[in-house]
C-alpha positions as CSV (number, residue, x, y, z in Angstrom):
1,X,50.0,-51.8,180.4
2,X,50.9,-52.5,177.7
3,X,51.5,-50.3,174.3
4,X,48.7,-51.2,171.5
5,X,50.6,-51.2,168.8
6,X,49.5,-48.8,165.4
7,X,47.6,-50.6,162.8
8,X,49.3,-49.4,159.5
9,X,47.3,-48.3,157.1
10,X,47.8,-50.5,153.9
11,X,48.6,-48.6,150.8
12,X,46.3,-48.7,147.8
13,X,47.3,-50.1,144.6
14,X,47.2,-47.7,142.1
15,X,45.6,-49.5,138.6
16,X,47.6,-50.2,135.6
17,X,48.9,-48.7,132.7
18,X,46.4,-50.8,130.5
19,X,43.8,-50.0,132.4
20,X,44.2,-46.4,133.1
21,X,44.8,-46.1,129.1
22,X,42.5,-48.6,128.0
23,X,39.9,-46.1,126.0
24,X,43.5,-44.6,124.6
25,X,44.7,-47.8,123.3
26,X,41.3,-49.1,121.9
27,X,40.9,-46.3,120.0
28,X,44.6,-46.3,118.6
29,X,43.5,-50.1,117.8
30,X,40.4,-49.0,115.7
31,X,42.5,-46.2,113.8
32,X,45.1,-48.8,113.1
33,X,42.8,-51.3,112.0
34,X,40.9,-48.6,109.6
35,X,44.4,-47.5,108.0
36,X,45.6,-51.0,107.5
37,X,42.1,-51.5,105.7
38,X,42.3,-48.5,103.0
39,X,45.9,-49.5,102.4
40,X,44.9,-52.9,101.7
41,X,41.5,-51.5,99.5
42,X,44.3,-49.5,97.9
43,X,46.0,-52.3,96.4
44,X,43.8,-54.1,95.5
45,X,41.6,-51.2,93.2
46,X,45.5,-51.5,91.9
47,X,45.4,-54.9,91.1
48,X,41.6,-55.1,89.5
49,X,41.0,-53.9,85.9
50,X,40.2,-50.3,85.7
51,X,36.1,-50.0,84.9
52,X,34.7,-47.6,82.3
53,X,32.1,-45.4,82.9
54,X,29.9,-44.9,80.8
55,X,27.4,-41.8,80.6
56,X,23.6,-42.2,80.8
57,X,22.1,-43.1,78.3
58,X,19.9,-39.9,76.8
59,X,17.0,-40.2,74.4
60,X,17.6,-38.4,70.8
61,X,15.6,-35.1,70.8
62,X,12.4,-35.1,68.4
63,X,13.3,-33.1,65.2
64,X,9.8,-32.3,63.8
65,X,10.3,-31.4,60.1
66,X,9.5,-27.7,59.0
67,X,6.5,-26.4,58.5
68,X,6.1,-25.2,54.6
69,X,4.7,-22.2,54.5
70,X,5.6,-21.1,50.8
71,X,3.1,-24.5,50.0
72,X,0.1,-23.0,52.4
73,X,0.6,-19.6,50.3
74,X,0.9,-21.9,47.0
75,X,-2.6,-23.6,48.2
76,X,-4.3,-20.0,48.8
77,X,-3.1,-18.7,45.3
78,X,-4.8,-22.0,44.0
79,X,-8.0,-21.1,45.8
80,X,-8.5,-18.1,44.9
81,X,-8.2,-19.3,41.2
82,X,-10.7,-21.6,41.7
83,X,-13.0,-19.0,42.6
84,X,-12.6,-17.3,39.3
85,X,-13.4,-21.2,37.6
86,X,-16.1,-19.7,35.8
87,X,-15.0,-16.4,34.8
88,X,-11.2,-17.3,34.0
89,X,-9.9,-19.5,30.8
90,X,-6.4,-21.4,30.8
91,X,-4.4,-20.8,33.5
92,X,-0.5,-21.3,33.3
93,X,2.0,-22.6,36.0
94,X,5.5,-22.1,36.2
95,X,6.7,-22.9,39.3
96,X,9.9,-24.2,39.0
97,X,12.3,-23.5,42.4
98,X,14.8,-22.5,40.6
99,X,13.4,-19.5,39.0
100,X,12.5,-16.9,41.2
101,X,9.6,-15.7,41.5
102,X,6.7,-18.4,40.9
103,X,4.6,-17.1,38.2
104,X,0.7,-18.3,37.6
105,X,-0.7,-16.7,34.3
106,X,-4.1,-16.5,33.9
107,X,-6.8,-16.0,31.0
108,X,-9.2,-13.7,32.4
109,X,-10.0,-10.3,34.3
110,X,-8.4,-9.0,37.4
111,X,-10.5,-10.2,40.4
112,X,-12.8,-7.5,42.3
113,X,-11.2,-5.6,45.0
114,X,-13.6,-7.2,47.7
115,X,-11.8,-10.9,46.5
116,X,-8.7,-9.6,46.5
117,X,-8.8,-8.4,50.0
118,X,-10.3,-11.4,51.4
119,X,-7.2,-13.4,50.0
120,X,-5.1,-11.0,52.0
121,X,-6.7,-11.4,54.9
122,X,-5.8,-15.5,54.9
123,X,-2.4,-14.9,53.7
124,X,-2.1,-12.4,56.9
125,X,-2.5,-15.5,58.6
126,X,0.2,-17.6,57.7
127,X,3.5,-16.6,59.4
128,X,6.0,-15.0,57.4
129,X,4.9,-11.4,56.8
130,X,3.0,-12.1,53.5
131,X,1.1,-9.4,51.7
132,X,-0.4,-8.9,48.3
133,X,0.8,-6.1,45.7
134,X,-1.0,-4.7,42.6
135,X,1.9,-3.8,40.7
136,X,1.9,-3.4,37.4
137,X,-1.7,-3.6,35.1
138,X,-3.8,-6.7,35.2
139,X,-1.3,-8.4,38.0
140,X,-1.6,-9.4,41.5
141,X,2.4,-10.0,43.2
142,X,2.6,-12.4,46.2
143,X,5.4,-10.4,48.6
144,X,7.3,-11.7,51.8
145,X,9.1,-9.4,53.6
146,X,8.5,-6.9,50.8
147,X,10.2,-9.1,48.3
148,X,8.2,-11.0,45.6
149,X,7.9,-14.7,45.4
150,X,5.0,-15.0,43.2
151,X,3.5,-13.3,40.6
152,X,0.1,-13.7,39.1
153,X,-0.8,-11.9,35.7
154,X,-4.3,-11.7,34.7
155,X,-4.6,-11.7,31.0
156,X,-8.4,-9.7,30.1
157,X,-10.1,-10.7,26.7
158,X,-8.9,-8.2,24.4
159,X,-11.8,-6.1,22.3
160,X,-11.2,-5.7,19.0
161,X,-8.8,-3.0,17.4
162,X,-11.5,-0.1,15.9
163,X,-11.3,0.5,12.1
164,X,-9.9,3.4,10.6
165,X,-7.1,5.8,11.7
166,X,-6.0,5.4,15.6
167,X,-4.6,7.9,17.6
168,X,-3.0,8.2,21.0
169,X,-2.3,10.7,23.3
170,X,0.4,10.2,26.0
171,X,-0.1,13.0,29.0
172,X,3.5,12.7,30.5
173,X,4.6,14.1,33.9
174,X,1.7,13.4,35.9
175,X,1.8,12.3,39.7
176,X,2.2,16.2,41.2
177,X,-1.6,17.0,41.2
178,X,-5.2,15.2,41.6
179,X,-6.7,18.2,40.0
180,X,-4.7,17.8,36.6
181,X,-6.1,13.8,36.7
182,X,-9.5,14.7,37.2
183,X,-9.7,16.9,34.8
184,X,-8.2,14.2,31.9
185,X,-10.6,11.8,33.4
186,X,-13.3,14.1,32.4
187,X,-12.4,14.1,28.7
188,X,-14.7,11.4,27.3
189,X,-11.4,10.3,25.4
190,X,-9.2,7.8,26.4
191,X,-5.7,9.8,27.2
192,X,-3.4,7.7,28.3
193,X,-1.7,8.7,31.7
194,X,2.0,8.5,32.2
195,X,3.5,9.2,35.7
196,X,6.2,10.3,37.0
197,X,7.8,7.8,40.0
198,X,8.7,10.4,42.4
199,X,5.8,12.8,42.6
200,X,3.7,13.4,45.8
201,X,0.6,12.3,44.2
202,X,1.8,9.5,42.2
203,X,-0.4,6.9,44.2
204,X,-3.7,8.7,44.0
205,X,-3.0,9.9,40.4
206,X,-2.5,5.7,39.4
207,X,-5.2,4.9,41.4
208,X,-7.8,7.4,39.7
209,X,-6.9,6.8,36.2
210,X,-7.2,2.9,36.9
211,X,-11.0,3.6,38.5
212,X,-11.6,5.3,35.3
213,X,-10.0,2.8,33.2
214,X,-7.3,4.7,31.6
215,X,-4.2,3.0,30.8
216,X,-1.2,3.9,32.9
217,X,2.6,4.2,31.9
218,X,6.0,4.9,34.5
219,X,7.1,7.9,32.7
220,X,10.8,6.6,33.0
221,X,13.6,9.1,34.2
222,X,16.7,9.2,32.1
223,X,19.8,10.7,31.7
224,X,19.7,13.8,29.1
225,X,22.8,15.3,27.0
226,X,22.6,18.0,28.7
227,X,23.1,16.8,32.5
228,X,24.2,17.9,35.5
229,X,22.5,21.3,33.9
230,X,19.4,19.6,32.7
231,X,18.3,17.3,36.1
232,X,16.3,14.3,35.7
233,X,16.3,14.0,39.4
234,X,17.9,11.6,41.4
235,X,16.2,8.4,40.8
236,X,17.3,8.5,37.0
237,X,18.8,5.9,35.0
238,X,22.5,6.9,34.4
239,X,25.0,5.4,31.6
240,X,27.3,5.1,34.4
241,X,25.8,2.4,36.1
242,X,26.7,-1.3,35.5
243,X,23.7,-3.7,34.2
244,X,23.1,-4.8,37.7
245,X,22.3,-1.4,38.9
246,X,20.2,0.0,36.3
247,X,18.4,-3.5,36.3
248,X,18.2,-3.0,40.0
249,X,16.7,0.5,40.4
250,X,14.5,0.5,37.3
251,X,12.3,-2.2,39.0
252,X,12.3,-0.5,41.9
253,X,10.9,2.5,39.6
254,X,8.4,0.2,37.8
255,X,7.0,-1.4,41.1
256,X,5.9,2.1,42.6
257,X,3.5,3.0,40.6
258,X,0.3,0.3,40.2
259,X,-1.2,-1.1,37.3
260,X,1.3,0.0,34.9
261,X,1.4,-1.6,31.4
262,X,4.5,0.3,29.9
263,X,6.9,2.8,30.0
264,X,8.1,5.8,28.1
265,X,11.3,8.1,28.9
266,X,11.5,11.1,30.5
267,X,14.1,13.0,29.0
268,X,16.4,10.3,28.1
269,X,18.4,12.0,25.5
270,X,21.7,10.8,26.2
271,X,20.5,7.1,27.7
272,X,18.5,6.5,25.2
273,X,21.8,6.3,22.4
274,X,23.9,3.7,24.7
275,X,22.5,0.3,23.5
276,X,24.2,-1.0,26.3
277,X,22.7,0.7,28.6
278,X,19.1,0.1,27.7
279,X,20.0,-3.6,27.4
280,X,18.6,-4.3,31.1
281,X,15.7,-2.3,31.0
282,X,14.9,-4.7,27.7
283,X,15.0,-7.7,29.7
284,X,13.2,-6.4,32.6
285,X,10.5,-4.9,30.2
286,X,10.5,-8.7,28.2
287,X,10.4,-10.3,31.5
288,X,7.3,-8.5,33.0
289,X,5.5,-8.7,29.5
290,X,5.6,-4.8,29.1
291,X,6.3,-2.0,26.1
292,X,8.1,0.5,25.7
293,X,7.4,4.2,24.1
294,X,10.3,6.1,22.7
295,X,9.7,9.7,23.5
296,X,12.4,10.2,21.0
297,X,13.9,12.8,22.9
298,X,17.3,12.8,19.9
299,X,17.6,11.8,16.7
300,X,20.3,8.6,17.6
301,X,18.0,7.0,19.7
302,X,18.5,3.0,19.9
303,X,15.3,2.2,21.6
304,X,13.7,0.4,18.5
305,X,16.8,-1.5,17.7
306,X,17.4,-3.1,21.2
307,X,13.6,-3.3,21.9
308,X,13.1,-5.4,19.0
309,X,16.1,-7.6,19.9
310,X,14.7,-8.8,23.1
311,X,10.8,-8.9,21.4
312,X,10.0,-6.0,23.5
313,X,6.9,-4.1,22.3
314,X,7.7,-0.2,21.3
315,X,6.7,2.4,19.0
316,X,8.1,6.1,18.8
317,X,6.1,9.5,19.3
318,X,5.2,11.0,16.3
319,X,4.4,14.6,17.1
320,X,4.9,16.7,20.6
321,X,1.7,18.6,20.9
322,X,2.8,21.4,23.4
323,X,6.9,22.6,22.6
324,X,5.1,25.7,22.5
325,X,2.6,26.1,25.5
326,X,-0.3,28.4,23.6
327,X,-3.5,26.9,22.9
328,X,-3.3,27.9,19.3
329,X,0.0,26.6,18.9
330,X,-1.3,23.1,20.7
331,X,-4.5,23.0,18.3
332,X,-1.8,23.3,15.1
333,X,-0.1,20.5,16.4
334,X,-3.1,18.7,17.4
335,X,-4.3,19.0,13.4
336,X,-0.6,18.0,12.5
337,X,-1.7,14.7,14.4
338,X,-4.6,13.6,12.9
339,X,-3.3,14.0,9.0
340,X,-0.4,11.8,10.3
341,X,-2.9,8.9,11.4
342,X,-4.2,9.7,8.7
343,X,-1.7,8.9,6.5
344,X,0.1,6.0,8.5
345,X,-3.4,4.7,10.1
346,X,-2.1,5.3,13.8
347,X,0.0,8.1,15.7
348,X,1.2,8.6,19.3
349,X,1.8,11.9,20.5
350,X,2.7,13.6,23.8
351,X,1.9,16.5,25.8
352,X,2.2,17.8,29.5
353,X,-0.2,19.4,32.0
354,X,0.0,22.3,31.4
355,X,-3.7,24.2,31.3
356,X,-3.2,25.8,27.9
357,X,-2.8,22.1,26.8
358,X,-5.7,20.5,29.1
359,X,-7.6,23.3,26.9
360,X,-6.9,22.5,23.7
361,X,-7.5,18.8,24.4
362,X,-11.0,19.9,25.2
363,X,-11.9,21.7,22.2
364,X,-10.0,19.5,19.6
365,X,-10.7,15.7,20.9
366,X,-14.7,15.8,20.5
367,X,-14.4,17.2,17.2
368,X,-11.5,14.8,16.1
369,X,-13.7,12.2,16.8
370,X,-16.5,13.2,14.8
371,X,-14.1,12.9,12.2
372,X,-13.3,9.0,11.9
373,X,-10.2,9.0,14.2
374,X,-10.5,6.6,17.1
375,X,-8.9,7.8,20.7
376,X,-7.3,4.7,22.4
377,X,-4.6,3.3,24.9
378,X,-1.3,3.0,23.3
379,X,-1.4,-0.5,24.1
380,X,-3.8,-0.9,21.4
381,X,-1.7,0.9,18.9
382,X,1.1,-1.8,19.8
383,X,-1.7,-4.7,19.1
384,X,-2.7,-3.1,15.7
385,X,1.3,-2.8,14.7
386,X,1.7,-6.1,15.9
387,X,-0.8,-7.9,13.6
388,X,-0.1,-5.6,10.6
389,X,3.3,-6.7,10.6
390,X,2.4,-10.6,10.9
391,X,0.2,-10.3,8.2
């Protein structure tokens, strides 16, 4: 028999290099082709002409304009004159910006206490912290933030000036006791109050004597000759200080006390011989349309001269009632009084609260009376001077 011969197995052909890399080299094609693309991208952001870009465009925010306030408290001032239409005269303006503050002057009487409350209850509603101030006699002050922008004096019709001899008392030192005003307010006479600025009581005290109609002075602290020894307290007025700072602090003095129509010093003897020191206190006094009493505390005083240069009104005391504190001794001085407006046709003098004083006040007033001399404010002394010497 023959041998079959073995059938060789043929060997398989193993694939390719292409084909056994051919997701390899495909993706090495892509990755080429993407390179050679951002090169070429590349230069030609080179070759174009560089853009400018711009920022959005953004509307212009809405400025609204400011509200004026000052003009809505301008517009309640005017309304509340126009309530007075019939009971109030001419009625001045001055409200130029650049003098500070407004000032309205009106012909008439003060309004009631119910009207002036109502127009502080619409100027509580305009922003801006505004309140209302009586301040000194017969004016109404517009504040904001406790500083005055306008000022509205009330000018009453003035009654006529008695005939025959005036005379006015000035009870100084007041503001430490309620009792002491009470007890003036129950002389049928017309004493005029003067009050001290830094008293307890100085409030109340202004505030009764105004119910009752009396006239009220800032009895004016000042420095004496005889200081540190003799104390005028701290508030004073001082040589020392520059204009500015006695301007300054005496209308601070003048605005604490309400309805105040004038001054007079307290002590004083020492400020009251520096003309240049009383030169502010002139132009503040001129400025609020207020008078001055010299206590004449010393014999050099300057208070006439300088009052009369800036058309201040002023007079000077004639007689001290109570040096010595005895009723007796008050009464003599009381007499000394009368024969001096007697003589001149008005006097001013000044006493203190003292109860030997208070006393002799009651006895001797009624019976002066009953003898032709007329009690009244001192402000009406200063209208009687005024037309004697224009005649």
């Amino acid at each position: 028999m023959t041998k079959q011969k073995k059938r060789r197995r043929s060997k398989k052909r193993r694939p390719g290099f292409f084909k056994k890399n051919r997701f390899l080299l495909i993706l090495l094609a892509v990755v080429g082709l993407a390179v050679i693309s951002l090169v070429l991208l590349a230069r030609m952001e080179q070759q174009l002409p560089q853009l400018v870009v711009l920022p959005p465009v953004t509307k212009p925010p809405v400025i609204k304009p400011p509200i004026d306030y000052i003009n809505k408290v301008h517009i309640e001032v005017e309304a509340l004159l126009s309530t007075l239409n019939n009971e109030t005269g001419d009625i001045q303006r001055d409200l130029d910006l650049d003098h500070d503050p407004a000032r309205y002057t009106v012909e008439g009487e003060l309004p009631s206490s119910e009207m002036i409350a109502g127009f502080q209850e619409r100027l509580q509603q305009i922003p801006g912290d505004y309140t209302v101030q009586l301040k000194e006699a017969n004016s109404l002050t517009v504040e904001k933030a406790r500083q005055t922008i306008i000022v509205i004096n009330f000018i009453p019709p003035l009654p006529a000036i008695p005939d025959g001899p005036l005379l006015t008392i000035i009870m100084d030192d007041l503001g430490r006791s309620t009792y002491t005003a009470k007890m003036l307010i129950a002389l049928s006479q017309p004493v005029t109050f003067s009050i001290l600025p830094d008293e307890p009581l100085t409030t109340q005290v202004a505030e009764l004597a105004h119910a009752a109609g009396r006239e009220i002075m800032l009895h004016l602290p000042m420095e004496p000759q005889g200081y540190p020894a003799i104390n005028p307290g701290s508030e004073a007025l001082f040589v020392k200080y520059n204009d500015a700072e006695i301007s300054q602090r005496f209308d601070q003095l003048i605005t604490i006390i309400p309805y105040v129509s004038g001054t007079n010093n307290h002590m004083g003897s020492r400020f009251t011989e520096d003309a240049r020191a009383l030169v502010p206190v002139m132009e503040s006094l001129k400025e609020k349309g207020l008078f001055f009493i010299d206590s004449r505390t010393t014999g050099h005083s300057r208070v006439t001269e300088v009052a009369n240069r800036f058309g201040v009104p002023t007079m000077s005391r004639d007689v001290f009632l109570d040096n010595v504190a005895e009723v007796t001794a008050i009464t003599r001085e009381i007499k000394r009084l009368e024969s001096k407006a007697r003589r001149n046709g008005m006097a001013i003098g000044i006493c203190h609260p003292y109860p030997e004083t208070l006393e002799a006040l009651r006895r001797e007033l009624p019976g002066m009376v009953e003898r032709g001399i007329t009690i009244v404010p001192v402000s009406v002394l200063l209208r009687k001077q005024a037309l004697d010497q224009g005649s």
